[in-house]
C-alpha positions in Angstrom: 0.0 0.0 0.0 2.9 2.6 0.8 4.5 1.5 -2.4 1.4 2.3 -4.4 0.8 5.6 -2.7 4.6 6.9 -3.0 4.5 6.4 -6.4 1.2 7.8 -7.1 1.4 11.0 -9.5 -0.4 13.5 -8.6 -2.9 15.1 -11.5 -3.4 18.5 -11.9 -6.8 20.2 -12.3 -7.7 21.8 -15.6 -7.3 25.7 -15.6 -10.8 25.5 -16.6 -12.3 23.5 -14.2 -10.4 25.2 -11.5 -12.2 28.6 -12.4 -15.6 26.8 -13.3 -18.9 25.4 -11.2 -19.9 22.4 -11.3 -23.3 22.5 -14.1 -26.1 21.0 -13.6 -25.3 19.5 -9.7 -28.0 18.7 -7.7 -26.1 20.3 -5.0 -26.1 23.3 -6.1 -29.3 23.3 -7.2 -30.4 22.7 -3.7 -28.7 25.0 -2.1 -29.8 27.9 -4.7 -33.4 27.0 -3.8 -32.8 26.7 -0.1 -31.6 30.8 -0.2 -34.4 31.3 -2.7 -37.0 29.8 0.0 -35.0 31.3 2.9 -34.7 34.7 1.6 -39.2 34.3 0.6 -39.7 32.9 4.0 -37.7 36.6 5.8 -39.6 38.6 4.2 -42.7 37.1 4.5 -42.3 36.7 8.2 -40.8 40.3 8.5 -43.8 41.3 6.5 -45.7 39.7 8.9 -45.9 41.9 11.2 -48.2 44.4 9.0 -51.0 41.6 9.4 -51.3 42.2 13.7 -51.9 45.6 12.8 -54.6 45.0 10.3 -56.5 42.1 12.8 -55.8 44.5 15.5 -58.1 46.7 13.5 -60.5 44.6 12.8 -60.6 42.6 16.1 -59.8 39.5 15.0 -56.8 38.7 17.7 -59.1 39.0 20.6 -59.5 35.3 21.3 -55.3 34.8 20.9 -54.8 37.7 23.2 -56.9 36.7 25.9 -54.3 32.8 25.6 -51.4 34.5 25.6 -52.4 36.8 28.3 -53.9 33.7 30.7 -50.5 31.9 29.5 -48.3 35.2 30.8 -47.0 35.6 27.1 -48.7 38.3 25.8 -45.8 41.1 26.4 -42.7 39.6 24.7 -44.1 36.8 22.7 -46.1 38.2 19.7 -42.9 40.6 19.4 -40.2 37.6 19.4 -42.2 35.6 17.4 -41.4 37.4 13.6 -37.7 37.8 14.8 -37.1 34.0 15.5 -38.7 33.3 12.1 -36.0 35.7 10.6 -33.0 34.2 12.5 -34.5 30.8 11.2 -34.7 31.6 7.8 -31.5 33.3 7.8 -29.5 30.3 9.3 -31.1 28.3 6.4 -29.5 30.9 3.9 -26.4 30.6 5.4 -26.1 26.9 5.8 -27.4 26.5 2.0 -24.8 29.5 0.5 -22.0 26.9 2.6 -23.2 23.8 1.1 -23.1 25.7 -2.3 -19.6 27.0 -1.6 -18.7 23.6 -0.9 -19.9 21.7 -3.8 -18.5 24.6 -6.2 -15.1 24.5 -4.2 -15.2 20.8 -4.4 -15.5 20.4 -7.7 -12.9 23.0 -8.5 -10.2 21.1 -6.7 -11.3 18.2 -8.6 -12.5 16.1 -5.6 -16.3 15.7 -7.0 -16.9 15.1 -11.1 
């Protein structure tokens, strides 16, 4: 085994592959959507937070404010609630841009096809 590895030869990557992404991964192609959904799912939760103000309105959240408030969550919770979906969504972004980074860096070196 020592033999075969010491006399291995060691095989360059092509300039362009080494400058290239991979096409048509499946990797990357998951990743991409991940951010894509990630990036929907902020905003929508950020934009969220226009709908309490239109129920509030309208009078719709009664019955959920009365829960929280017999549960003792009714000051911090419906405010946290929009900025753990963010961090949520955000940690998916960043996770996904990594795996993507990966793949891409991956195939540049020549370690994936």
């Amino acid at each position: 085994m020592r033999a075969a590895i010491s006399v291995a030869v060691v095989v360059g990557v092509p300039p362009a592959r080494a400058a290239g992404a991979p096409v048509e991964s499946r990797i990357v192609t998951a990743a991409n959507a991940q951010i894509g959904l990630g990036v929907v799912g902020a905003v929508g939760t950020v934009g969220s937070q226009v709908a309490p103000a239109v129920a509030e309105a309208e009078n719709v959240r009664a019955l959920a404010e009365r829960a929280f408030a017999i549960l003792g969550l009714d000051g911090w919770l419906s405010a946290a609630l929009p900025w753990i979906g963010v961090a949520v969504f955000v940690g998916v972004i960043v996770y996904a841009v990594k795996a993507r980074n990966a793949r891409i860096e991956d195939h540049r070196t020549g370690k994936n096809p």
